[in-house]
N, C-alpha and C positions, 0 to 999 in steps of 0.2 A: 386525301390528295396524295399522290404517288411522283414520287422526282424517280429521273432517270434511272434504272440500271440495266444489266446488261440482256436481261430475258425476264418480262414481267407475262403473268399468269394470273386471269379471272376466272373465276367461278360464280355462281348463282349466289348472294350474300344475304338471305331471308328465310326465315322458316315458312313465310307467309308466300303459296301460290301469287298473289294478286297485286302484290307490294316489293317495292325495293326501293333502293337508290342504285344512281349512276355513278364508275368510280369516274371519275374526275384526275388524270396524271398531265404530266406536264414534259414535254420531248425537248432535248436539246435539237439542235441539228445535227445530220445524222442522214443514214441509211437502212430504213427499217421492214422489217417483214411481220407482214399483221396477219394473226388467223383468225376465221371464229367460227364457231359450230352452234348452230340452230337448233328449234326446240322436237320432240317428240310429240307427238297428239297421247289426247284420255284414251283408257282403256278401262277394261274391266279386268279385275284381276282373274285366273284361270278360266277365262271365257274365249274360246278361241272364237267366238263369233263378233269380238271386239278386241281385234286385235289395232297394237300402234304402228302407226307409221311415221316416217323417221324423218327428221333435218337433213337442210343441206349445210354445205362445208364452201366456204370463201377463200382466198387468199390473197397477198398481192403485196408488192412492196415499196414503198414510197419514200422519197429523199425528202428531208424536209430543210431546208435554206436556214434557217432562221427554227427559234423557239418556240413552240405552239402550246396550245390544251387540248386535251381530246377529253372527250366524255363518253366514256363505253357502258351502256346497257346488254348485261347480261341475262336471257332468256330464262323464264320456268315453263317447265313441260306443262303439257295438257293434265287434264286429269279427269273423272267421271264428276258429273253432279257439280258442276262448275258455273256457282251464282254470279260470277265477274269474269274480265279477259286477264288470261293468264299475264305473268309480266313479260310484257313482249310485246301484247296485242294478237294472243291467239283468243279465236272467241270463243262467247260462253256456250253453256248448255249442258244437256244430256252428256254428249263425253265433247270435251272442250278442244282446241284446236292448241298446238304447239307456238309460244313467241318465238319471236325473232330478235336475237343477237346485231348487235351495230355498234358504229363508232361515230358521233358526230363532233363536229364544232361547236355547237353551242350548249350552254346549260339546260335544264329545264326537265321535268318530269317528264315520264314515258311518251305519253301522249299532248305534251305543248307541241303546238304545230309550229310554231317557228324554230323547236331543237330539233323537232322529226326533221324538218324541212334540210336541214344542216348535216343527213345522213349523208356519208361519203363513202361507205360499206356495208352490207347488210348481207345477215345468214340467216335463210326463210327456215319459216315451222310447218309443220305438218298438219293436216286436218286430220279430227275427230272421225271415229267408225261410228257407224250402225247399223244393228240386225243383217250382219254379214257382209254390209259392205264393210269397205276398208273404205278411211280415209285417203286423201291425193297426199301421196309424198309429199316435202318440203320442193321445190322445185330451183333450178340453177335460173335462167331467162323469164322460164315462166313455171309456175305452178302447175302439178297433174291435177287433174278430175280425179274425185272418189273413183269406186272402183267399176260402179256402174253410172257415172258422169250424171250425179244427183247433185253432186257440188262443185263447181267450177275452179280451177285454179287462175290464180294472180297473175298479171301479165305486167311487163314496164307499163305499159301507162293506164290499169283500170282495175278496181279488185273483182274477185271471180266474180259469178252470178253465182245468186241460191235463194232459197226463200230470205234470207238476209245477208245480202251483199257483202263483198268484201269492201276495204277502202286502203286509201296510203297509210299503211302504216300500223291496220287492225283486219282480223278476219274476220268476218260475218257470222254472229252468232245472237241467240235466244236467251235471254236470264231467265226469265219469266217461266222456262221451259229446261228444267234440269232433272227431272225425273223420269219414267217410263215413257212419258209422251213428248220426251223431247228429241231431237236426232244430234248428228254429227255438226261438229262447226268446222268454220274456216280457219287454216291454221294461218299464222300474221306472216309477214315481208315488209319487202318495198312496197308494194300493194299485197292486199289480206287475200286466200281463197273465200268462197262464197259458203254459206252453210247448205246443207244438204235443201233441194229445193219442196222436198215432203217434209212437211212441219213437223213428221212424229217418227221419221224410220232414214233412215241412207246416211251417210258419208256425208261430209266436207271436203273443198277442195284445199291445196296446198299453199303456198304464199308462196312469192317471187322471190328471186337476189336481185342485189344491184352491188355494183363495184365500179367506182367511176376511171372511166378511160377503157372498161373491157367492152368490146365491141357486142352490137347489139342489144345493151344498154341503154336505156332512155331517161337523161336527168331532168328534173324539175327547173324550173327559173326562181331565181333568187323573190323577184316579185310577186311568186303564186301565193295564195290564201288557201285557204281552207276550203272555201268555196268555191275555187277559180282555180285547182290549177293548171298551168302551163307547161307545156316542154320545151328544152331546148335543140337547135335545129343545126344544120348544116355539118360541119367539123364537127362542130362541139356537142355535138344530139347524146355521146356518154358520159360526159367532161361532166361533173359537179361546177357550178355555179362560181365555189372559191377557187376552179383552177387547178384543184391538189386532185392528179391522176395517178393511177398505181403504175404499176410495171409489171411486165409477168404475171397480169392476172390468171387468176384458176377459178371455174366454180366446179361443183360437183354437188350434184342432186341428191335427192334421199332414197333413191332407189340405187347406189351405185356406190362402190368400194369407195373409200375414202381413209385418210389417217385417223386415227383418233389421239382426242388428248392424250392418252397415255402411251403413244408413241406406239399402238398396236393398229392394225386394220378394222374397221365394221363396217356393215352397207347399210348407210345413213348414217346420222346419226343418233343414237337412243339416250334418254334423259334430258335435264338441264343443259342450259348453253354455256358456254367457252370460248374464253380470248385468248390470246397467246400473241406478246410482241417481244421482237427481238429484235437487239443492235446486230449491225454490221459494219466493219470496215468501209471508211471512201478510200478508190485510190485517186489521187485525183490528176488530173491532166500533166500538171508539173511531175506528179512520180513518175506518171506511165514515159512520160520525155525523157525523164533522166535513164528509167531502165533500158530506155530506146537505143539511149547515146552511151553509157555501159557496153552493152550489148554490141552495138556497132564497130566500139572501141575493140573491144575482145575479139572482133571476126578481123576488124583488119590487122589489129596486132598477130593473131594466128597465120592469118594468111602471109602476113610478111616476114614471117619468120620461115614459113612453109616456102617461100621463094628463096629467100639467103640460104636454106640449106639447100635447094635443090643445085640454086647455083654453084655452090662450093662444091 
């Protein structure tokens, strides 16, 4: 468990592909700016016929009222020969699809559907290549198709198509199938891409973001199941469920320049995933009023000094 300070910094905390915990910190009230970077799909090493394809990147900033928890799940990349979903919920297989990075509300392992359910941000993974396809990038709205649309990417409200579908919060992928005759999977999101739709060759698709309150976004209802879910409608069709909306959201896909953790440029993003939260300053209403009437004070005093001399 992590108490406030002024710029806190996650990284991937497991030797183990398939396994993690969530950190768990605790926000005062406050003015905050959350980032996070998504996972990379499997490759094969010096095989350019399997190459990775990259995470998208979130942003956004939120005022929090009052004192919360947040629980951040930090993504592991894909990887080749992938018996499980990476941690994130990219899927398994031949070469495995990228997790996906989030921030919820609630406790609970990766895949408990009522902490999924409590996502309030989310930085999509990348799907798995094969036999020269490329995986679908991580995608910002929605997820890309492999590279010859054998796997489908994530949308707000459905996980791709492929021979093993994606779903909310996992990409579409084969255990059974992690050798030569397995293909690419779906890298995870808000909903997963689909695994390559050829059971033994192609690509995976990409998985979605979601960032609540960025438009175009489609959030879940607090009532959905695992089996049922729902969306919300009207105003609030981006709005998460709790009401906590960002501000100045950003996403940016895996095909497209982005920051990276260490403060340089890349297009996507490559490796393990990343949080990054920072304090800011409130000014709040009462200051902005005072500098107003400062300010006011200083013009008229000038100007009326500017009149007495002209007069004399």
């Amino acid at each position: 468990r992590y108490s406030y300070e002024s710029k806190l910094e996650f990284e991937y905390n497991s030797s183990n592909y398939y396994e993690s915990k969530p950190y768990h910190i605790e926000l005062n009230s406050g003015y905050y700016l959350f980032e996070l970077w998504g996972c990379s799909s499997g490759y094969e090493n010096g095989n350019e016929n399997y190459r990775v394809s990259n995470g998208a990147y979130v942003k956004g900033y939120l005022k929090l009222n009052t004192k919360r928890d947040f629980y951040l799940h930090v993504c592991s990349q894909g990887k080749a020969s992938m018996s499980n979903y990476s941690y994130g919920g990219g899927g398994p297989g031949q070469f495995g699809g990228g997790g996906a990075s989030d921030i919820r509300l609630l406790p609970g392992d990766y895949a408990n559907f009522t902490s999924l359910k409590s996502r309030i941000i989310v930085a999509a993974g990348a799907g798995g290549p094969d036999t020269g396809d490329l995986g679908g990038p991580a995608g910002s709205l929605e997820g890309f198709n492999s590279n010859n649309n054998h796997g489908n990417g994530g949308t707000q409200t459905s996980g791709g198509r492929g021979y093993v579908n994606g779903s909310f919060g996992k990409g579409g992928g084969n255990p059974n199938r992690i050798d030569a005759l397995g293909n690419g999977s779906g890298g995870s999101g808000y909903f997963g891409g689909g695994s390559s739709t050829i059971i033994n060759d192609y690509g995976g698709g990409g998985g979605s973001s979601f960032i609540s309150g960025y438009p175009g976004c489609v959030a879940i209802t607090e009532d959905s199941t695992e089996n049922s879910i729902k969306f919300r409608t009207g105003d609030f069709t981006s709005i998460h469920y709790s009401g906590l909306k960002f501000e100045d959201p950003i996403m940016i896909d895996g095909k497209s320049q982005m920051p990276s953790p260490n403060g340089t440029n890349e297009t996507g993003h490559s490796g393990n995933g990343f949080i990054r939260i920072i304090k800011y300053p409130i000014i709040s209403d009462t200051c902005i009023q005072n500098i107003y009437r400062i300010n006011l004070f200083s013009f008229i005093l000038e100007f009326s000094i500017f009149i007495l001399s002209t007069d004399s």
